[in-house]
N, C-alpha and C positions, 0 to 999 in steps of 0.2 A: 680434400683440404689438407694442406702440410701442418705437418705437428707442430704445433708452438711449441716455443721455447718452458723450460717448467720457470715457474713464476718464482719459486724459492730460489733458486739459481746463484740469484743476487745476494740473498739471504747468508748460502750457506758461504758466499766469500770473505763478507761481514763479519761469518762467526768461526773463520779457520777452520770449516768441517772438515775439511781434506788431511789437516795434518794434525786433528784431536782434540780441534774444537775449544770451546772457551770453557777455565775452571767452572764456573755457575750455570748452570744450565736450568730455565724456565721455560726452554722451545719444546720440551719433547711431551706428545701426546701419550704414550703409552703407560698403561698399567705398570707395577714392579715387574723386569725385566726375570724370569726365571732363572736358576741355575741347572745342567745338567746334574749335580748331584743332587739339587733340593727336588729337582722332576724323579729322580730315580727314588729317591727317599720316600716320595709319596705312595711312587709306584709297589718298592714292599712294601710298606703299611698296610696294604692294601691285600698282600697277598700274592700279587700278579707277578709270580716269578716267570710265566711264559712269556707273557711283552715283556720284561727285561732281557729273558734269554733271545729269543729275536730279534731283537735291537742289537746287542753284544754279535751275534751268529749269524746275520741273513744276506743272501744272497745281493750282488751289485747291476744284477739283473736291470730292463725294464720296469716296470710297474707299469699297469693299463692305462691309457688313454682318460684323461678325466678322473684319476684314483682310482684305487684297491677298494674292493667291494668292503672290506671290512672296515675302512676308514667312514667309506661311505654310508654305510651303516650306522656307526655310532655319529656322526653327524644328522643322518634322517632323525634320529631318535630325540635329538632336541625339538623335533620339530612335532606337529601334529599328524594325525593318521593319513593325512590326505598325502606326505612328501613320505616317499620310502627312497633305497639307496638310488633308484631308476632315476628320482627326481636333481638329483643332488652330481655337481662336475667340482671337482678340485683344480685351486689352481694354485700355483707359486705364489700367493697371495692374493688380497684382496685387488691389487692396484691393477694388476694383467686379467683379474676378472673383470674388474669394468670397462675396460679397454674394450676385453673381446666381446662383452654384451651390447656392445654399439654399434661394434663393425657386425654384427650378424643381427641385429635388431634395427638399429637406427639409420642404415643408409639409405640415405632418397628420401624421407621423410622431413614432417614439422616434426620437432622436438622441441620439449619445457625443460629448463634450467632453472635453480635458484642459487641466488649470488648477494655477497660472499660466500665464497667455499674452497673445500678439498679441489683439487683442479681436478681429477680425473672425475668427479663427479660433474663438475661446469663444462668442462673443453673435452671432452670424451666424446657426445655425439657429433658435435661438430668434426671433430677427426676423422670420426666417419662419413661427412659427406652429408649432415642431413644439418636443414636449415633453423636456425636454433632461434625460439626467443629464452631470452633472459629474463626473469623475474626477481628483479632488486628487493632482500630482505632489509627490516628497519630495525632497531636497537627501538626506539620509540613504539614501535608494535611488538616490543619481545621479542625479535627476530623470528617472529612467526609468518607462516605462511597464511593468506588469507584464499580462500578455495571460490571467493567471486570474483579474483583478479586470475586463478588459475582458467576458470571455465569464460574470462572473456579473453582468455591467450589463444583458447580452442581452437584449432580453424575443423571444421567439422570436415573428414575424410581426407586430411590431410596430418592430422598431425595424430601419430601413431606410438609417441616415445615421452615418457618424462622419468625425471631421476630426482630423488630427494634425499638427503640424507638425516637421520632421525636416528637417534642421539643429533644433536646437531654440531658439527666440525664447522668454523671455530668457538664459539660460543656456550657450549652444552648444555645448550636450551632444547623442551623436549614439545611436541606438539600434543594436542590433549585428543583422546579415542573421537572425537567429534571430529574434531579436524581432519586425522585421519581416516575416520568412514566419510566425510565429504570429496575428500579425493578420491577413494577406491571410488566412490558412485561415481566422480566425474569421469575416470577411468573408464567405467562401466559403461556408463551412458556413450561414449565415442569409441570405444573399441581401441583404450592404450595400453600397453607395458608400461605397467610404474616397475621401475626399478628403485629398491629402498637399499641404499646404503648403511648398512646396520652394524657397523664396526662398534662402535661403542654401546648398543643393546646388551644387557645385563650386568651394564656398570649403574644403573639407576641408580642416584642417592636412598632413594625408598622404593622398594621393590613395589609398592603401590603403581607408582605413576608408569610403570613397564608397557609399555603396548604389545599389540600381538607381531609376531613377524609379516612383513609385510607378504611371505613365500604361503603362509596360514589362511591370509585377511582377505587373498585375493586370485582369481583363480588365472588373472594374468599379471600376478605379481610374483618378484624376484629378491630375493634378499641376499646381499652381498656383505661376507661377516671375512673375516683374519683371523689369526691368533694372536697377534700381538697387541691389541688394543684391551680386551678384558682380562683376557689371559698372563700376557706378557711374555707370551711365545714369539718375540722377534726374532730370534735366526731361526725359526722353526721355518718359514715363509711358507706356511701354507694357509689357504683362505679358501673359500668355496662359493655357489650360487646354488641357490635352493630355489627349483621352482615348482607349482602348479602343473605346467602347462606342458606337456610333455612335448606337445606340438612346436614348441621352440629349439626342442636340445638339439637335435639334428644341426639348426644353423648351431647352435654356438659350440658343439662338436667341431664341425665343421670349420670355424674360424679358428677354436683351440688350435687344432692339430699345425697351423702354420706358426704356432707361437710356444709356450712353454707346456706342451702337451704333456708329460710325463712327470710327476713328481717324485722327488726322489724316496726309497723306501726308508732310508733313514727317520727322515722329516716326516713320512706316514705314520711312524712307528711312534712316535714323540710326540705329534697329534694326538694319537689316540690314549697316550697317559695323560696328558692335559686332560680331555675331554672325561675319562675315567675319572679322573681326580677333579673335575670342574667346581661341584659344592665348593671344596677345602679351599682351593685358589683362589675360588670369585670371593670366598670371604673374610681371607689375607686382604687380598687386592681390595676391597672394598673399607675395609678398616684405615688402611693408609689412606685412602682416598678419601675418607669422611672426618680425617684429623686434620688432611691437607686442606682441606676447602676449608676446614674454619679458623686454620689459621690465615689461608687469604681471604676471607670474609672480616677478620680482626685486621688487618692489615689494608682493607677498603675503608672499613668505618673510620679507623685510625687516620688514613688522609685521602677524605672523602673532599677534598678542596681540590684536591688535582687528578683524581681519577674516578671515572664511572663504571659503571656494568649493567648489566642483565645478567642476575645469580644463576649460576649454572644448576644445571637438575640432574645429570646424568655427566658422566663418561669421566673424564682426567682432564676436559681445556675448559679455559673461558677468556671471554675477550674484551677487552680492556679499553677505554678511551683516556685518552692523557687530555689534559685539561691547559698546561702550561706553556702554549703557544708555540710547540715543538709538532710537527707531525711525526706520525707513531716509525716513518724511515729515520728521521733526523734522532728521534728517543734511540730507538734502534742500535744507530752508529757510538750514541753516546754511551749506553749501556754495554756495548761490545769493548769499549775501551776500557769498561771499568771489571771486564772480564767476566757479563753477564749475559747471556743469548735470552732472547725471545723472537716471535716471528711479528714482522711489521705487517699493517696491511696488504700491502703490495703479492703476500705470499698469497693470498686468498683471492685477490683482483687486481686482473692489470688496471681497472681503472678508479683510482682512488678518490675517491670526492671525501667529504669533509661527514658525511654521514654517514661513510662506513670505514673510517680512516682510524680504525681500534687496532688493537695490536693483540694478540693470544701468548695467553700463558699455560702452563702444562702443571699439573698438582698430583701425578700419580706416583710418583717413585719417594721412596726416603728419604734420599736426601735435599728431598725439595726444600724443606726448612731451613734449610743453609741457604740455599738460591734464594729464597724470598727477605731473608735477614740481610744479605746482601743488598738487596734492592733495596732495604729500607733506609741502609748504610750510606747508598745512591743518594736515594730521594732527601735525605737528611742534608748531605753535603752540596745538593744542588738546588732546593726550594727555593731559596733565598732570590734567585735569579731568573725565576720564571714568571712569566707572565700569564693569570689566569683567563680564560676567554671566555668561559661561559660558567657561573658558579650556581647556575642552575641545575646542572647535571648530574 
């Protein structure tokens, strides 16, 4: 199947991303963005003057196939006894990991999607060639997954692939451990690779509600994480697949190698003080995150006449229904002129209906309180002219 077009596409012409984007920014998912001196500052704190001095001195060499054993390493060690460094392939991030776990998992097969979403999570197996149903998430059910509408998608010995993503992209709604052991059984029962999407795993609002990794939960399951979602390692790009199943690495070795096989040692080296340093970051990162969301949860209740939600649980988004007779492209365009980004619908599914036609907003960085003051700035000067469609929501 040919790769579609990326759905934000349109998105990012809307918001000038090419040439620096729009002053106010509510589109961006990620955690506070690190700085290389605040990563090195942790890193003495710590002691670790030899990952500094190898970072400063190392060679511009290769690095192996799937990462350096020692990245490798401290990534296993997140995880339980069963995933050691053997279990675990690095990759240029998370988005060229899911890709390549389709094309070496998903072709020829039934595959389960669920939608709205991250695209490479929806259109990924389909790219590889395997026949996909879609399972339409509801705002009205909590954008939760229901695992009696997954097991009647089943086609029994045909369908070998499903992907979920938990944290939930766009909404950061989280599925509850029930939910999740009803999938892994249905998984079970049929003989599938769940792939979990776990970018936003240990940004939980309350570490209570944390589920297991899905690479933990299941012993044909894969969990696909980044650094720039909890961490806020975005130029770092490196992300990983932690699996179980040794019995897969081979293909997705295999796939890797025609793709971005080799990580750079820089970005291995800068991983691994993240991951050292992880405690201190996740609860930086988490503190801006749990100021942000109440002030967008004051900012809901405030004009609960023109917008809805499903409160987010986890991660830096959530997603938004406008109320005022605008669909969330048309809000969109309008908000970009007033030189405020967010993502519309449309970035999430190309096919927009009126029940999943919410728009996502981003709460992880600092100066998000500016971006949301602005919108209010927005909504103040344009109320007066909209028209409410449904004031039950």
């Amino acid at each position: 199947m040919p790769l579609t077009a990326p759905w934000s596409k349109k998105h990012k012409a809307v918001t000038n991303a090419s040439s620096g984007g729009l002053p106010y920014s509510l589109s961006n998912s990620y955690a506070q963005p690190l700085t290389m001196p605040e990563l090195a500052a942790f890193t003495e704190a710590r002691g670790d003057r030899a990952l500094l001095d190898e970072y400063r001195g190392h060679a511009l060499g290769y690095t192996p196939n799937g990462g350096s054993l020692d990245l490798r390493s401290a990534i296993a060690g997140m995880y339980g006894p069963g995933i050691t460094p053997a279990h675990v392939l690095v990759f240029a991030g998370a988005q060229v990991a899911l890709q390549t776990a389709s094309l070496a998992l998903a072709t020829g097969c039934h595959a389960i999607v669920f939608a709205p979403g991250y695209q490479s999570t929806v259109a990924a197996p389909g790219h590889a060639g395997a026949e996909v149903t879609e399972i339409r998430l509801r705002a009205d059910k909590g954008w939760q997954i229901d695992p009696a509408e997954v097991e009647a998608a089943v086609r029994p010995g045909e369908t070998r692939y499903m992907v979920i993503n938990e944290p939930y992209n766009p909404a950061g709604t989280l599925m509850s451990r029930e939910v999740q052991a009803a999938l892994v059984a249905i998984a079970k029962k049929h003989g599938i690779t769940l792939m979990s999407d776990e970018v936003y795993r240990l940004l939980e609002h309350d570490e209570a509600d944390r589920l297991p990794a899905m690479a933990d939960a299941y012993e044909r399951g894969i969990s696909a994480v980044t650094m720039s979602k909890p961490w806020g390692g975005c130029g770092i790009t490196i992300g990983w697949l932690a699996f179980a199943d040794l019995a897969v690495k081979q293909r997705l070795v295999d796939v890797q190698y025609f793709g971005t096989a080799c990580p750079g040692r820089a970005t291995e080296l800068q991983a691994m003080m993240v991951l050292r340093a992880s405690d201190a970051i996740l609860a930086k990162n988490l503190a801006i995150i749990r100021r942000n969301v109440e002030k967008l949860r004051e900012f809901m209740n405030k004009y609960e006449e023109y917008f809805a939600w499903v409160p987010p649980r986890a991660g830096a988004v959530a997603f938004l229904k406008f109320k005022g007779g605008l669909t969330s492209e048309q809000l969109g365009q309008e908000m970009a002129a007033a030189g405020i980004g967010m993502k519309p619908a449309y970035c999430f599914t190309p096919e927009v209906t009126d029940d999943v036609d919410f728009f996502r907003v981003g709460y992880g960085e600092e100066v998000m309180p500016e971006a949301l003051d602005k919108f209010a700035e927005f909504v103040e000067a344009n109320k007066h002219r909209w028209q409410i469609k449904d004031r039950s929501r």
